[in-house]
C-alpha positions in Angstrom: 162.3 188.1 161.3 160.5 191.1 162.1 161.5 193.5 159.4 163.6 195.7 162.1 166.8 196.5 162.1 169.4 194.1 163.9 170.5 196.2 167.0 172.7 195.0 170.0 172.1 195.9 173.6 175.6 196.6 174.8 177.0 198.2 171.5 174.7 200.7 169.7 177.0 201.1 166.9 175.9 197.3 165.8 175.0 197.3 162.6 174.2 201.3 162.3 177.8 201.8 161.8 177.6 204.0 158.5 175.8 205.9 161.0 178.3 206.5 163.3 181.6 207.2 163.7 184.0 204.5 164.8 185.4 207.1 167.3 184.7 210.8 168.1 187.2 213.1 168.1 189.6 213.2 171.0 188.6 216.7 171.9 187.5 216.0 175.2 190.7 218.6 176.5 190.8 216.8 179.7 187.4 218.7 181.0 186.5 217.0 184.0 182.9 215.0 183.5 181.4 213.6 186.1 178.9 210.7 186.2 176.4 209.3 188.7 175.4 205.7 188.7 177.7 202.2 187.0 175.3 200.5 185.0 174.9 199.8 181.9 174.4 203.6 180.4 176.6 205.0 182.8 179.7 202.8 182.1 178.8 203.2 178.4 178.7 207.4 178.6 182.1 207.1 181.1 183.8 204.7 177.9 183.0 206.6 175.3 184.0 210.2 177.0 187.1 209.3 178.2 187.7 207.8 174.9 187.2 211.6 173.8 190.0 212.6 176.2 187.3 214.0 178.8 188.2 213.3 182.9 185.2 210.8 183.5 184.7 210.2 187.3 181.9 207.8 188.1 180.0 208.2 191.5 178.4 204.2 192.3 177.0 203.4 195.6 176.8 200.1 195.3 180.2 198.1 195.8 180.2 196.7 192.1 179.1 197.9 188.5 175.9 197.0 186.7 173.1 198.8 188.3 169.6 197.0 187.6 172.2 193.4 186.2 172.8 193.2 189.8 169.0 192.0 190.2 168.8 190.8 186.9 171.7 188.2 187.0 169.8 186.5 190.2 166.9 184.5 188.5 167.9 180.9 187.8 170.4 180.7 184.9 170.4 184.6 184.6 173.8 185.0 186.1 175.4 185.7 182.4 173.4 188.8 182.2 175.9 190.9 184.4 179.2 189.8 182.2 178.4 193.2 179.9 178.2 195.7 182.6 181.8 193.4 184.0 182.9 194.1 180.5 181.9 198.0 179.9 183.3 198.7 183.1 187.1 197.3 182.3 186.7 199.2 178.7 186.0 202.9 181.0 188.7 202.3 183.0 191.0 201.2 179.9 189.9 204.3 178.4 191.2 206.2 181.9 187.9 206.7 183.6 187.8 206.6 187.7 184.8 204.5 189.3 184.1 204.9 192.7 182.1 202.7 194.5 180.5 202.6 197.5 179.7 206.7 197.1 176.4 208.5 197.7 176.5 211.4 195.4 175.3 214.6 196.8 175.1 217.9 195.0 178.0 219.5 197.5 180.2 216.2 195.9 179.5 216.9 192.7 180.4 220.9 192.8 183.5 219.4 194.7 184.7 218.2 190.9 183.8 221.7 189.3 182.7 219.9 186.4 182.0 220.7 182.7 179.2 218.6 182.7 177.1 215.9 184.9 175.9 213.2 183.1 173.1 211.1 185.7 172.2 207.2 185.2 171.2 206.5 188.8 168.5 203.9 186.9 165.1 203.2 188.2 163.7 200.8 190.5 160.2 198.3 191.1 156.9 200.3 191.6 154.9 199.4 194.9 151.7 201.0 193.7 148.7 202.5 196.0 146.9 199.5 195.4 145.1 198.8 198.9 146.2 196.7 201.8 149.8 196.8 199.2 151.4 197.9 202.4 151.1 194.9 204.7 153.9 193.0 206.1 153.3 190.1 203.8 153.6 192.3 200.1 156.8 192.8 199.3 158.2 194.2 195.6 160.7 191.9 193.6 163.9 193.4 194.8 164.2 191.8 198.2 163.0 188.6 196.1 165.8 188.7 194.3 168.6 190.4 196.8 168.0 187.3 199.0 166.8 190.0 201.8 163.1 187.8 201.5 162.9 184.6 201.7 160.0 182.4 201.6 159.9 178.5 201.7 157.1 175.9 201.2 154.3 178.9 200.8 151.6 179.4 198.6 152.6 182.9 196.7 151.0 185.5 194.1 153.5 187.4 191.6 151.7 190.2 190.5 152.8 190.8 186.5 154.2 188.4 183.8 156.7 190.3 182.2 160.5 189.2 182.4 161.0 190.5 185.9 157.9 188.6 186.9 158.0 185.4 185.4 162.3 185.1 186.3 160.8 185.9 190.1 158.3 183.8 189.9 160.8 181.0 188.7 163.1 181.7 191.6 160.4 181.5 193.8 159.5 178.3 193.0 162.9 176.4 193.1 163.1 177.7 196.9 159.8 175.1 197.6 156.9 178.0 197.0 153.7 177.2 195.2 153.1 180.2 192.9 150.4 181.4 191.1 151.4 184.5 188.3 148.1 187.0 188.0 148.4 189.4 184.7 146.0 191.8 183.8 146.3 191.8 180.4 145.3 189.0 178.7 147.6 186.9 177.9 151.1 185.6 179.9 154.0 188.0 179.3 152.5 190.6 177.1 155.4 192.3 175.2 158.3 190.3 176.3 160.6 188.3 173.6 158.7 184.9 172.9 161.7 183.1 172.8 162.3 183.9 176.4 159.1 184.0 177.5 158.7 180.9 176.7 161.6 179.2 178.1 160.7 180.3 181.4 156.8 179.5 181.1 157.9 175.9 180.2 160.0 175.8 183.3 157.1 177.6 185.8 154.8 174.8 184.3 156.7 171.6 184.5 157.5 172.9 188.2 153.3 173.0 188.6 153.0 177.0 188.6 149.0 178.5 187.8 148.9 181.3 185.5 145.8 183.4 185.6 145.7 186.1 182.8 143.4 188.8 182.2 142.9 189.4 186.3 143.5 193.0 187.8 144.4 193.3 191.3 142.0 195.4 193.2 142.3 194.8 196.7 144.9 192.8 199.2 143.6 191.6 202.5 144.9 189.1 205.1 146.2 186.1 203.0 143.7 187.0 200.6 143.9 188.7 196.4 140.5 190.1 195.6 140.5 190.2 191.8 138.2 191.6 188.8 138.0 190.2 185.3 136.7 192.4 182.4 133.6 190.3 182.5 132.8 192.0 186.2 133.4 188.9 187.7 135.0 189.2 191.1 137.2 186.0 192.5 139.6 185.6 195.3 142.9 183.7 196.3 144.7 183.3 198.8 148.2 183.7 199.7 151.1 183.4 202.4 152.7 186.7 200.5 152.3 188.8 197.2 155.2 189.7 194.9 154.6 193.2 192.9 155.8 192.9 189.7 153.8 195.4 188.0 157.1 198.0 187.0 159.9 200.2 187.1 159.9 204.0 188.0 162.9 206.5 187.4 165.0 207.2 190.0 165.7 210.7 189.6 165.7 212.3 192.7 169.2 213.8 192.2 168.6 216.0 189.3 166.2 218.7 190.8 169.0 218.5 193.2 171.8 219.4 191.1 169.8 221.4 188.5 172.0 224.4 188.1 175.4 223.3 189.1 176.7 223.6 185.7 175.7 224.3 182.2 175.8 220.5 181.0 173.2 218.2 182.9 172.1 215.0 181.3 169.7 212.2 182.1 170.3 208.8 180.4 168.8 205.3 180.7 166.3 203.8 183.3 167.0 207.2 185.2 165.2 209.0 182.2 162.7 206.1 181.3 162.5 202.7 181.7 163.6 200.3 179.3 165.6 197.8 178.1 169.5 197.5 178.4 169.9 198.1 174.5 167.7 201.5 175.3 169.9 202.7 178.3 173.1 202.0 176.3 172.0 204.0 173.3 170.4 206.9 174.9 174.2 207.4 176.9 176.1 206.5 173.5 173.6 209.8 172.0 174.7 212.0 175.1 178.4 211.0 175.0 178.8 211.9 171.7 177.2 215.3 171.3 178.8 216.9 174.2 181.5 219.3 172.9 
């Protein structure tokens, strides 16, 4: 439809596969690889190396795979979106990978494995920017949103940002009994994201009585109140019970500088590299796990 290639976010070799090889050769020689973070580009670098006969160990602190799915799957009818990590995660440990869970890597762990190489997908996670008054009680990012650690009820709320993340919050939001307005600064609803599912949420938010105000930049949070600016100068206000940022992701990446130097062989793959969709953070740890030699 849009003159790209078809591509799949959980298999990189869809449709490219005169491109690449069905599998690599087993050459891995049982050189132990280890691998911090089980979502989706970390379970896809852990199947495909210990398909090549490396010793993959995954380091997870969470108690399950899927990394960013975990928040994604708990939007209203989003629960399907975690079945690939489920599903990349059984293939690793068919291919004789080890995942632990429940583990916060540390550089003195790591060395513990002597490994050949350290492969990093500890993801990203939702930008609280140094907009002012953004640190008050009331302003909270989407992750407590969405890890049921927030809950509001019967409140007028602001979600800051229409893309995905925003608009599935937003919709959340208001099946728990809020009154939610969605302020974009570009200027238009849900610039960038797939129509098709942009759309089916926007129906939803409107039917449910949601106000959408595009092409509004958030200056300035005070108590129950959004001061914003529209490119015409104009200056209005809102107010609010509580703001929900939606404005981003940032790398979490703290670990490499950490670990620079512990061996030869250090890699940083998906969200933990740069933001981006599942079919990016798949792709860029399908590229890593098969040029390693």
């Amino acid at each position: 439809m849009n003159g790209k290639p078809v591509g799949c976010a959980v298999n990189p070799r869809a449709c490219r596969e005169s491109e690449m090889m069905d599998a690599a050769p087993k050459n891995g020689g049982h050189r132990q690889i280890v691998i911090v973070g089980a979502g989706p580009a970390g379970l896809t670098a852990a199947k495909e190396l210990a398909a090549r006969d490396f010793k993959v160990t995954v380091l997870e602190r969470q108690e399950e795979p899927g990394g960013q799915l975990l928040l994604a799957k708990m939007p209203p009818l989003k629960e399907k979106i975690a079945w690939p990590a489920e599903t990349l995660a059984r293939q690793a440990l068919q291919e004789g990978a080890e995942i632990r869970y429940h583990v916060d890597a540390t550089k003195e762990m790591i060395n513990s494995y002597q490994p050949y190489a350290v492969i990093l997908a500890t993801g990203g996670e939702a930008v609280a920017p140094a907009i002012p008054g953004s640190d008050a009680e009331n302003v909270v990012t989407v992750t407590p949103i969405l890890m049921g650690e927030k809950k509001y009820q019967g409140k007028e709320i602001a979600v800051i940002g229409s893309g995905m993340t925003g608009l599935e919050t937003a919709e959340l939001l208001q099946i728990q009994g809020n009154r939610v307005t969605i302020i974009e600064m570009a200027d238009k609803i849900a610039p960038g994201a797939y129509p098709v599912n942009a759309d089916d949420v926007i129906g939803r938010l409107k039917k449910g009585g949601a106000r959408f105000m595009p092409g509004r930049k958030l200056e300035r949070i005070s108590s129950n109140q959004l001061h914003l600016s529209r490119k015409d100068g104009v200056m209005e206000s809102i107010a609010t019970d509580a703001t929900v940022l939606s404005i981003g992701v940032r790398s979490r990446n703290e670990l490499e500088k950490e670990v620079s130097g512990c061996c030869d062989r250090l890699y940083v793959i998906g969200d933990a590299k740069k933001p981006g969709r599942i079919g990016d953070a798949t792709r860029s740890a399908f590229e890593v796990a098969r040029k390693i030699q």
